[in-house]
ZAPAZA-184725 format. One record per residue (C-alpha): residue number from 0; residue in one letter; x, y, z. Coordinates in steps of 0.05 Angstrom, whole numbers. Each point is the difference from the previous one (the first is absolute). Layout:
BEGIN
NUM,A,X,Y,Z
...
# end
This chain:
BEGIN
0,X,0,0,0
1,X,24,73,-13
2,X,3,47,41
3,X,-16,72,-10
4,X,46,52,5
5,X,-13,49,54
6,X,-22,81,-23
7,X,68,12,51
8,X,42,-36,-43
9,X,-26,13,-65
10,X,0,84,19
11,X,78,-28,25
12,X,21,-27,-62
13,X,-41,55,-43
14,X,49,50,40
15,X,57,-48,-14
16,X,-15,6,-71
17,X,-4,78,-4
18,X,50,10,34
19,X,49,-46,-52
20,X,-22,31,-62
21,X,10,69,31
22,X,64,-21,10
23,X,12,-27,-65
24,X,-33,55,-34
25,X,61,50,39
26,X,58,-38,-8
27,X,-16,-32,-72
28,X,50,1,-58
29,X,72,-26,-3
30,X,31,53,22
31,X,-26,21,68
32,X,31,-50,46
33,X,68,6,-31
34,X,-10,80,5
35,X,-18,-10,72
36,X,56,-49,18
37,X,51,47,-35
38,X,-29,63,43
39,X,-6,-47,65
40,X,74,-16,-9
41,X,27,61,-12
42,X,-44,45,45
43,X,1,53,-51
44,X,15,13,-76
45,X,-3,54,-62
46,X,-40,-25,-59
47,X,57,-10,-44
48,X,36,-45,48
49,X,-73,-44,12
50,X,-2,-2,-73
51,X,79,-23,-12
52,X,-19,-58,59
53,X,-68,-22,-22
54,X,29,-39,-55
55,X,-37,-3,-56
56,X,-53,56,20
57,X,-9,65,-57
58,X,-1,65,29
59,X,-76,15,-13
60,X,-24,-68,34
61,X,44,15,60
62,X,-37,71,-1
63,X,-60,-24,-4
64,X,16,-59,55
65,X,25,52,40
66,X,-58,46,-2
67,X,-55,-52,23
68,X,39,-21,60
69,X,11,79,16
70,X,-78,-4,-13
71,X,-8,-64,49
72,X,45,29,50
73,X,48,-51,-15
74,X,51,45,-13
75,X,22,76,9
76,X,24,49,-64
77,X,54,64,28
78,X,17,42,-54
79,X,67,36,22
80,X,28,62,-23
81,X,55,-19,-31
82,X,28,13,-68
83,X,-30,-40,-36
84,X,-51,-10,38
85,X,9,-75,35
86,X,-68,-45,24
87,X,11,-44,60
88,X,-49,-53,12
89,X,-14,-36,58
90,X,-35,-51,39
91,X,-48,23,49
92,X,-21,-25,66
93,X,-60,-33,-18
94,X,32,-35,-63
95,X,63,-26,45
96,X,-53,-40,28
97,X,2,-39,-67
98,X,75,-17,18
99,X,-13,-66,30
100,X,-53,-15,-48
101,X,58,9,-64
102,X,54,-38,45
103,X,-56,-65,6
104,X,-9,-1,-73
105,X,70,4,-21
106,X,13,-54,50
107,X,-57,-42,-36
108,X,38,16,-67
109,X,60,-19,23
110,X,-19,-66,26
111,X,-44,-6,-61
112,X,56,15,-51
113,X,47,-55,38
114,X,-55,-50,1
115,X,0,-3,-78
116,X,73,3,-4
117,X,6,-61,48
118,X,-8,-68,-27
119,X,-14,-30,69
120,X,-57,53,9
121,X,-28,-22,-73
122,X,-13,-71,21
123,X,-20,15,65
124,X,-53,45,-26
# end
């Protein structure tokens, strides 16, 4: 016989739900992880250096990146008077809290990444 699920734990997992795809929705994309791993690292950085150590990354993605984690408060934007003018970008408080979150899934990919270069883990698995 089946039970029924409980309105608690239906309204539990409904929140669940949400509360993924809002995250998914924020930090979508293939660069924003490696953008906030780079910024995490390093505290601080101009654009041009994020953009020389986000390999791969053009200069107009890693704008636009940039601007909808300024726009999540993920990340802060300091224009300084300098000549030329140099942007600094960094992490903010609330998006350090993602810190632990990025170190868990490159864990995962590096465990994942040795399991298929292991021929004991292959026919284990």
């Amino acid at each position: 016989m089946k039970k029924k699920l409980s309105v608690n734990h239906s309204e539990i997992c409904k929140t669940r739900i949400t509360a993924i795809k809002d995250t998914m929705e924020i930090l979508s994309g293939k660069w924003k992880f490696h953008i906030l791993g780079t910024l995490l690292e390093t505290d601080r950085m101009r654009f041009m250096d994020l953009l020389r150590e986000v390999e791969g990354i053009g200069s107009k993605m890693l704008s636009k990146e940039l601007q909808d984690m300024e726009i999540n408060h993920l990340v802060t934007r300091t224009v300084q008077q300098t000549k030329p003018i140099t942007v600094v970008y960094e992490v903010t408080e609330y998006g350090k809290t993602l810190g632990p979150i990025i170190d868990e899934i490159a864990k995962w990919g590096i465990s994942y990444r040795s399991s298929l270069h292991s021929p004991r883990d292959r026919e284990t698995a």
